[in-house]
C-alpha positions as CSV (number, residue, x, y, z in Angstrom):
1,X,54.5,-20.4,50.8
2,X,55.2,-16.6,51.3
3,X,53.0,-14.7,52.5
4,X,51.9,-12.8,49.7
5,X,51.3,-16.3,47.8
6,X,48.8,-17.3,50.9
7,X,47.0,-13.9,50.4
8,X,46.3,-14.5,46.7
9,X,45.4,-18.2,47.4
10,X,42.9,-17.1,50.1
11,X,41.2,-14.5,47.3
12,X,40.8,-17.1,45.0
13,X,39.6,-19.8,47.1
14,X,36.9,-16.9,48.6
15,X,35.6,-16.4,44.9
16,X,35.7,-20.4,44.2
17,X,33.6,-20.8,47.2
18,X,30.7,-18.8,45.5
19,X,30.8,-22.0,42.2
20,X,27.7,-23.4,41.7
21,X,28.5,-27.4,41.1
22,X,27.5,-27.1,37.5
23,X,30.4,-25.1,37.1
24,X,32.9,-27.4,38.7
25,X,31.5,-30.7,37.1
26,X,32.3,-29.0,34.3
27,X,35.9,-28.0,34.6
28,X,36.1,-31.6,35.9
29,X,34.7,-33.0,32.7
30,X,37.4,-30.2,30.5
31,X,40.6,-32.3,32.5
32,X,39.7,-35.2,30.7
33,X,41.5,-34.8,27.9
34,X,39.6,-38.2,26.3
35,X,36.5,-35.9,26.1
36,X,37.7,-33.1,24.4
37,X,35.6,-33.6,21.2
38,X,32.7,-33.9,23.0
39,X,30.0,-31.3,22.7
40,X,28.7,-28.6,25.0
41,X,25.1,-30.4,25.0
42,X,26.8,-33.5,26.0
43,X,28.9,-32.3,28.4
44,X,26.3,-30.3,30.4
45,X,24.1,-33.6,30.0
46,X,26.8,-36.3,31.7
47,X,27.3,-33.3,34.1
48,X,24.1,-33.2,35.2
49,X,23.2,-36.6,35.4
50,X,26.2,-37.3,37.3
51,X,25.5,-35.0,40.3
52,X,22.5,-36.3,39.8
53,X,23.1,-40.2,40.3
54,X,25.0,-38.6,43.4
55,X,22.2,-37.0,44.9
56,X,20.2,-39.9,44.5
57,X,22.9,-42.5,46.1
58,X,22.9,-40.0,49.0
59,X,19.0,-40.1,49.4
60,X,18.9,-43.8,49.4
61,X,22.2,-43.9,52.2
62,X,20.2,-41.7,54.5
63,X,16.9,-43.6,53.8
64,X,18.4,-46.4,54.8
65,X,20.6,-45.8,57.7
66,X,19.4,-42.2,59.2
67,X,22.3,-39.3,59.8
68,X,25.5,-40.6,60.7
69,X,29.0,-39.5,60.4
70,X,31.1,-41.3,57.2
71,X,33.2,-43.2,58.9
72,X,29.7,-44.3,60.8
73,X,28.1,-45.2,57.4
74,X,31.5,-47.2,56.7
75,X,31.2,-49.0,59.8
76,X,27.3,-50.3,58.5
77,X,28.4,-51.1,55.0
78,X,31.8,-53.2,56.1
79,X,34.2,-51.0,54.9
80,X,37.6,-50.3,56.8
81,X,38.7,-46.9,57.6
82,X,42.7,-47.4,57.8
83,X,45.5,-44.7,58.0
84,X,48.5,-44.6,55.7
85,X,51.4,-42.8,56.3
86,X,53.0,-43.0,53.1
87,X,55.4,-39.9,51.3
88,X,53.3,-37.8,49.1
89,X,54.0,-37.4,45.8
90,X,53.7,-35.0,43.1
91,X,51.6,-35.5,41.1
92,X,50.0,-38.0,42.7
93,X,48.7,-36.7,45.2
94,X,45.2,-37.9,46.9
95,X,43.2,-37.4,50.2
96,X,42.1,-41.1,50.3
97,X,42.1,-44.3,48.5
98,X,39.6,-47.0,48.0
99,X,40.2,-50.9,47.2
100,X,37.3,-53.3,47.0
101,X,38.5,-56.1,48.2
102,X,38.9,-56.3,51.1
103,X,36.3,-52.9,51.0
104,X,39.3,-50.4,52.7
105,X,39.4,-47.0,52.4
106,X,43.0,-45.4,53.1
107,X,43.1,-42.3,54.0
108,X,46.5,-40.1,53.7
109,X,47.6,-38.6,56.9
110,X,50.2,-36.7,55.5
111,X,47.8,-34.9,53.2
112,X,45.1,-34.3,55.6
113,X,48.3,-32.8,57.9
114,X,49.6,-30.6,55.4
115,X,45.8,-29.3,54.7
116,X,45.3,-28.8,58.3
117,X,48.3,-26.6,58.4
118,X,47.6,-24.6,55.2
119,X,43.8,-23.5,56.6
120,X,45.6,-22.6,59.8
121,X,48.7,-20.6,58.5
122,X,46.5,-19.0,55.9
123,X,43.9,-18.6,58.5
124,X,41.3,-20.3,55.9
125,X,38.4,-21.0,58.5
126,X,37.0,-17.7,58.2
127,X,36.3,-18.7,54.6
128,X,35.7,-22.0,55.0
129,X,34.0,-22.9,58.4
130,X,35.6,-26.0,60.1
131,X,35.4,-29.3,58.6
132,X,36.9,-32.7,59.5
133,X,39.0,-33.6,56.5
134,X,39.3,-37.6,57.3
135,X,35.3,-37.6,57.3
136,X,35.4,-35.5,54.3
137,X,37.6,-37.8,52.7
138,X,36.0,-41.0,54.2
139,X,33.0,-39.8,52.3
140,X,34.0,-39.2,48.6
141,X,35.5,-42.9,49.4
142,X,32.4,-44.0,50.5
143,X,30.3,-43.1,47.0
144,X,33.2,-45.6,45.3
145,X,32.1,-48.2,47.4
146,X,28.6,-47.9,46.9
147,X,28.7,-47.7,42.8
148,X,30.6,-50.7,42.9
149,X,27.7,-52.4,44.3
150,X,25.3,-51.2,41.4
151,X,26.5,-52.3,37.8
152,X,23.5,-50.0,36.4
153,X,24.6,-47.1,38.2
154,X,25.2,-44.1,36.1
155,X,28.6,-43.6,36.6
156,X,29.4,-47.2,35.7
157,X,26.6,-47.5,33.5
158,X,27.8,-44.3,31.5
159,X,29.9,-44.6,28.4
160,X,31.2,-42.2,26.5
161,X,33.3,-41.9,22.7
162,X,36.9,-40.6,22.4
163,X,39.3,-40.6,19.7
164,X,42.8,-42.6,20.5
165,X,43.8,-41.8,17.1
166,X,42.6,-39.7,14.2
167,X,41.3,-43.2,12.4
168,X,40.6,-44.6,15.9
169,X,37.8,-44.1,18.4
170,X,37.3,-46.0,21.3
171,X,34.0,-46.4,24.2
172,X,34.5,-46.3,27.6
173,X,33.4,-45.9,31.1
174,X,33.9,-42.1,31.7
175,X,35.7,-41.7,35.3
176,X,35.4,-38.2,35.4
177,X,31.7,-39.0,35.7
178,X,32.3,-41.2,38.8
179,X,34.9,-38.2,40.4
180,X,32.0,-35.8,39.7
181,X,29.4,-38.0,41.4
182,X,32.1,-38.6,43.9
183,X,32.8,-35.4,45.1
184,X,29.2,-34.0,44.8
185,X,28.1,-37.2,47.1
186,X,30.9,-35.6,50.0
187,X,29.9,-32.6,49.8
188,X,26.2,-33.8,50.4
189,X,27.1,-35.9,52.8
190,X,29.4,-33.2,54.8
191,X,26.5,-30.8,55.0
192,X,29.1,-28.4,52.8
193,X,28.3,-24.9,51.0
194,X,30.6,-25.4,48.6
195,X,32.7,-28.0,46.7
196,X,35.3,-30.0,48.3
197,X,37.3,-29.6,45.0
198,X,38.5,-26.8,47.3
199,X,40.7,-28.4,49.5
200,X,42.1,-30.2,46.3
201,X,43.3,-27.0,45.7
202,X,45.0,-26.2,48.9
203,X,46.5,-29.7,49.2
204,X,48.1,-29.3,45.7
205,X,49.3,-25.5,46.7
206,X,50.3,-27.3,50.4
């Protein structure tokens, strides 16, 4: 990255810091391209209710267990915190992965790595404060795990319509409503001002 391409990333991420999470459930919801008949009122409703359902599974995680770090809360719930080394790959790319049985998260070291050495190069701190990336990672994982253990949670509970074909239209579980709830839960969790969509960002420009 030159230097001039690490200035104009540091603007924008300073402006995208300022995003109210309406705003980037939204332009989660518009990458779906399954969705893309669906109506503003619609979209602003699954939206809503997703960050929502997030708020509420974070309310219930602290009622129960108190303050505690991510990997802390992954500890209580029986879920293994593992790292994996693996290549990364475009486009593919991901901060952690989680598989239900056994309940593992996996969280990518090379990704966390090349994040690390983006904020420092870029000198990012100043607009983003420090924050541990495996936790931060750890804890979007975390909100996977605990949907799976609630079928009439709203982000499994959740179906929305989208058309396969002109004649054809199909109902399904909408994921972008669990990523929403997903990434609003870490950021919740994390104690964050701002979404951690943002270091999405820098890992793709890493």
């Amino acid at each position: 990255m030159t230097g001039n391409d690490g200035s104009n990333l540091k603007k924008k991420l300073s402006q995208a810091v300022l995003l109210d999470d309406l705003t980037w459930a939204k332009r989660t919801l518009a990458a779906d391209q399954r969705l893309r008949k669906m109506n503003e009122e619609s979209r602003v409703n699954l939206c809503r209710e997703s960050l929502s359902c997030a708020a509420e599974v974070y309310r219930r995680l602290r009622a129960k267990y108190g303050e505690g770090k991510p990997s802390e809360y992954a500890a209580k719930l029986g879920v293994q915190v593992v790292a994996d080394d693996s290549e990364l790959i475009m486009p593919w790319l991901y901060f952690a992965l989680y598989n239900a049985q056994p309940p593992t998260i996996r969280v990518a070291a090379r990704a966390v790595m090349a994040v690390r050495q983006s904020i420092a190069e870029m000198n990012l701190e100043q607009v983003l404060g420090q924050v541990d990336l495996v936790e931060l990672a750890v804890a979007h994982e975390l909100f996977h795990h605990l949907e799976g253990l609630d079928s009439e949670i709203y982000t499994r509970s959740k179906t929305v319509e989208w058309v396969r074909l002109k004649w054809f239209k199909a109902k399904s579980r909408s994921l972008s409503a669990s990523e929403i709830a997903g990434r609003h839960f870490s950021k919740l969790l994390m104690g964050l001002p701002y979404s951690p969509i943002i270091f999405e960002i820098i890992l793709t420009n890493a």
